[in-house]
N, C-alpha and C positions, 0 to 999 in steps of 0.2 A: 504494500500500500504506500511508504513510504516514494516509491520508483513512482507511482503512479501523480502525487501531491507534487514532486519534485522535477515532472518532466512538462515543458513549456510553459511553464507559468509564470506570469509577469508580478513583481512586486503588489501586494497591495495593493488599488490603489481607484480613485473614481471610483467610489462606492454607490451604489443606487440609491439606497437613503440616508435617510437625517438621522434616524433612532439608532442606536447602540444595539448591535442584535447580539443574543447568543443561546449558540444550539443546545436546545432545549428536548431534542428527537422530533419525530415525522412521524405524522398522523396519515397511514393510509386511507382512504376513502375508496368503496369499489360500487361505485353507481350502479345500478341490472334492472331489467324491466325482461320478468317471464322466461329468465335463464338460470335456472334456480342451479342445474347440474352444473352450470359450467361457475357460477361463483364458488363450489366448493374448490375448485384449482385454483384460482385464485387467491384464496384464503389462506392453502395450505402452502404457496410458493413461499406467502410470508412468514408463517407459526414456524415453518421448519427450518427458519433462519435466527434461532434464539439469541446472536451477538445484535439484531435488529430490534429491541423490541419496544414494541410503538405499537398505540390503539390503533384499531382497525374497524373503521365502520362499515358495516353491508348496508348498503342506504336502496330499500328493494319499491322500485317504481311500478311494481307489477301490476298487469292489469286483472287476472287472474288470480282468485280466491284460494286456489292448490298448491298455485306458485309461492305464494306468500303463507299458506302453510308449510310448506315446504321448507320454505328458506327459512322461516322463524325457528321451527322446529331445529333444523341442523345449528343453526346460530346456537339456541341451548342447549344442547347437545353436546355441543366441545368444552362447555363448562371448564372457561379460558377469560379470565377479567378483563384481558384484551381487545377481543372480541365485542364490537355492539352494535345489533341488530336493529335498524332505526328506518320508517315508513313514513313518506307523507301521508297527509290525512285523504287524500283522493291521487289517485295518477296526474302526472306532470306532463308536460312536454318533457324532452328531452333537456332543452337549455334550464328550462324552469327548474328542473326536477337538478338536474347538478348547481343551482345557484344554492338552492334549499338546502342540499344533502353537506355541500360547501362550510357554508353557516352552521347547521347543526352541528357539526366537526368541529368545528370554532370554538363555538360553545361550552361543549361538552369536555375538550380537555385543552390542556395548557399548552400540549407543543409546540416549538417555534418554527415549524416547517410543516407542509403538508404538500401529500402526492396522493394524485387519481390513480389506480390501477384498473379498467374495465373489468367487465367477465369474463371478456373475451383475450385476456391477458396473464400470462405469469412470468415471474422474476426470476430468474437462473440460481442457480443455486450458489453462495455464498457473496452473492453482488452487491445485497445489500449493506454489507460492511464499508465495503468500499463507497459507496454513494453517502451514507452515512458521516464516514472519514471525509468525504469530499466539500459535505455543509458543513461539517464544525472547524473544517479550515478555512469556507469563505461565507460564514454564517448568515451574511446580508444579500448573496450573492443568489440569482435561479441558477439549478443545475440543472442542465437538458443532458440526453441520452440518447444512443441509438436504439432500436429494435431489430431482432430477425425477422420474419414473417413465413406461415406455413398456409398456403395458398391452397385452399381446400374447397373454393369455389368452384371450384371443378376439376373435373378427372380427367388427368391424370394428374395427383396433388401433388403439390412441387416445396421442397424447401428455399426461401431465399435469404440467404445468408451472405450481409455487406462484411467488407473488408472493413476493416479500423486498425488503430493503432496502438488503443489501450490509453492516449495521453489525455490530458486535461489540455483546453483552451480556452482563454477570456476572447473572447468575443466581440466587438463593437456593434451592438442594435443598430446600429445605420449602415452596418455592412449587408446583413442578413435582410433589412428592408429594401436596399438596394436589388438585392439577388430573386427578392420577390418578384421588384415591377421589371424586373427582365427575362423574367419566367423564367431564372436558372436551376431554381431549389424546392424541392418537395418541401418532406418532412421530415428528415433526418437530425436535424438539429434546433429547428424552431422550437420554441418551449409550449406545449402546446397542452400542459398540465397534465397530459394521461402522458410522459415522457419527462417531466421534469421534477425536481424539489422547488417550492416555492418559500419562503420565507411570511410566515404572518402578517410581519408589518407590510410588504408588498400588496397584498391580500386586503389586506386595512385599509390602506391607500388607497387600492385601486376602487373597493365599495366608497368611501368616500367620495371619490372624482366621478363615478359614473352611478352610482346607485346601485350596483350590483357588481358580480365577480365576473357572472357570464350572461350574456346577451346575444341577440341576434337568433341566425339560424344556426350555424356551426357553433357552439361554446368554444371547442377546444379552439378554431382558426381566430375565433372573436377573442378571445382570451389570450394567444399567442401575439395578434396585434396592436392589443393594449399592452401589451408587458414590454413591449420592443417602443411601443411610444415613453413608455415610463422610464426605463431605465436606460443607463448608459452603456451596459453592457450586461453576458450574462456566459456564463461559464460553461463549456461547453465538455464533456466525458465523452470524446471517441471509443468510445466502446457498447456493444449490445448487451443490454443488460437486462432483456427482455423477452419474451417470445408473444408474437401475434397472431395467433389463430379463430377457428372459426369462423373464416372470413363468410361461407354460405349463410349465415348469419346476420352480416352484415349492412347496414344501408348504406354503408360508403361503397362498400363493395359492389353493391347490389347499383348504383350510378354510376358507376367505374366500368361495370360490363354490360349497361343498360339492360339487365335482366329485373324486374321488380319481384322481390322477394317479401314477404309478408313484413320484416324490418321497413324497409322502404316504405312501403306503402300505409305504417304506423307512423314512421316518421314525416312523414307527407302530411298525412292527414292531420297534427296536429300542427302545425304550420299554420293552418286556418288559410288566408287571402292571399297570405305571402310567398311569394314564389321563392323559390331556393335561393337563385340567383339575381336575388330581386336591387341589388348595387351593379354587379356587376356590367361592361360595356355592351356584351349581347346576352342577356338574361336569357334569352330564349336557348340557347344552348346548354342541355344538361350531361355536364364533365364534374367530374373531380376536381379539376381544377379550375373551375369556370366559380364552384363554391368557392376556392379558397381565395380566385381573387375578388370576390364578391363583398367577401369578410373585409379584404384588404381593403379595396376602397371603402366602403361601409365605417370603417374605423378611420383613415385616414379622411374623411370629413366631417366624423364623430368627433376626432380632436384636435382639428384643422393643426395637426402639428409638422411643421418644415420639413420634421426626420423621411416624412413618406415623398418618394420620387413619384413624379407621373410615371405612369404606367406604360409600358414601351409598349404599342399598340401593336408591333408589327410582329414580334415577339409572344405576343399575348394570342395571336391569333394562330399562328405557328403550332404552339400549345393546346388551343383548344384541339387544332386539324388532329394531332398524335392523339387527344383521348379519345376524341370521333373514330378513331383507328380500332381503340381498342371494344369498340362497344359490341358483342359477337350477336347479337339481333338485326339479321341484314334489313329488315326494312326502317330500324332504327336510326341505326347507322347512316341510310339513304336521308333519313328524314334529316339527322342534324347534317350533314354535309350541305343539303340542298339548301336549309338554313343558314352556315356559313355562307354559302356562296350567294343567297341572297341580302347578304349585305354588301354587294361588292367585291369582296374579296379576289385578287388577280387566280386563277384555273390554277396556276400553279402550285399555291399555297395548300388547294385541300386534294387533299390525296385520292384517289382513284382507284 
């Protein structure tokens, strides 16, 4: 661990805030709606990390009476003080339901850091230490992370597993917003809370400046470009510390391959009026990543702050043309292409 604190890391130094932090441990939060089997992995990624230990709330938005017998049931069942099993009083949306699950956590214990982990997530075995060692050397700092991903949305399921390096990096949030509006960067590093440690008083701040933690349609992209308008920088762990499965599952996933999956179509429907992509430059195209720049501009006029570059347009389209690529429903496919291309777009741009 030492190897790990000690390789690329800059002094000190541009701290993000005013208050004096100090690590005080991380409050897992594991948000679920109607996945009751897949929160017990979840759960146990972290109990059977005992150098980690930090509350752990199942905050279960389910919409299903069995589900949430279920989960309650197992939550006391492990009879582990750690463990607390916490429900809003009616189903949420999605952003709703993790502002709520957010606050409760807050509340409920004193730690001075807090991470999202999904259902559809578990921690690798002994990483948590490390990540751990990682806030209580930059206590005031976000630490973002990478993930594996086991792509199981269809057969034949594939592991994908990124290269890294193992090191630690500070970051400049105007770098990483820059790589946004130039469509160069997914997800791998943004802080996007279900990937990162946050710090309380960030958390504090940022409900003070906006009324909430998370907003919009995406929480996590809304949340990731609020934290990049806040701070000056934010710490970045080259390394996967994570695994991401059950992508069939998924509504991101379930956009990503323009397949609507029962997710999707929950998460749609509670959206109400608003369309996904309801910021974004052509709304009408639905990509993965046509959300996340949706989020981006959405934020960057939520807090008209200098940090966000105009959006490189030609770039941005580029972009959407590759998710259009990937969407395996040919008449979908047809439809958003024939979309791009009715905006103008030069033939060449969208792929054929």
């Amino acid at each position: 661990m030492d190897d790990v604190l000690s390789a690329n890391l800059p002094a000190q130094k541009g701290h993000n805030l005013t208050k004096v932090v100090i690590y005080r441990g991380t409050a897992v939060v594991i948000p679920t709606r109607n996945r009751a089997d897949l929160v017990r992995n979840a759960v146990k990624s972290v109990l059977e990390q005992p150098e980690f230990d930090a509350p752990v709330f199942i905050s279960d938005n389910s919409t299903s009476l069995s589900e949430r017998a279920e989960l309650m049931q197992y939550a006391g069942g492990l009879k582990n003080s750690r463990v607390h099993y916490i429900a809003p009083p009616e189903p949420l949306s999605m952003t709703r339901h993790w502002d709520w699950a957010m606050r409760q956590a807050m509340a409920l214990c004193d730690a001075s850091h807090v991470t999202f982990l999904t259902d559809r997530m578990i921690f690798k075995p002994g990483e948590l230490r490390a990540l751990a060692a990682i806030s209580r050397a930059y206590p005031d700092k976000v630490v973002s992370y990478m993930h594996d991903v086991v792509d199981d949305f269809s057969t034949p399921v594939t592991v994908r597993q990124y290269t890294w390096t193992g090191n630690l990096y500070e970051v400049p949030s105007m770098r990483l917003l820059e790589m946004v509006a130039q469509s160069l960067v997914y997800d791998s590093s943004l802080p996007r809370m279900l990937n990162c440690v946050v710090p309380r008083s960030l958390l504090e701040t940022m409900a003070d400046r906006f009324g909430n933690v998370f907003d919009s349609v995406a929480p996590d992209w809304n949340f990731a470009f609020r934290t990049l308008a806040l701070v000056e920088s934010i710490m970045f762990y080259d390394k996967a510390i994570l695994v991401h499965y059950a992508q069939s599952r998924s509504n991101g996933q379930s956009a990503h391959y323009g397949v609507e999956n029962s997710a999707y179509r929950d998460f749609v429907q509670n959206l109400g009026a608003t369309p996904p992509n309801f910021a974004a430059p052509f709304p009408e195209i639905i990509t993965v990543w046509n959300w996340i720049i949706s989020e981006y501009c959405h934020t960057k006029e939520a807090t008209q702050s200098p940090k966000f570059p105009e959006l490189n347009l030609e770039k941005y389209v580029h972009a959407l043309a590759i998710g259009i690529e990937h969407i395996v429903d040919p008449a979908r496919r047809q439809e958003m292409r024939d979309l791009l291309a009715a905006r103008g777009m030069p033939p060449a741009v969208v792929p054929v």
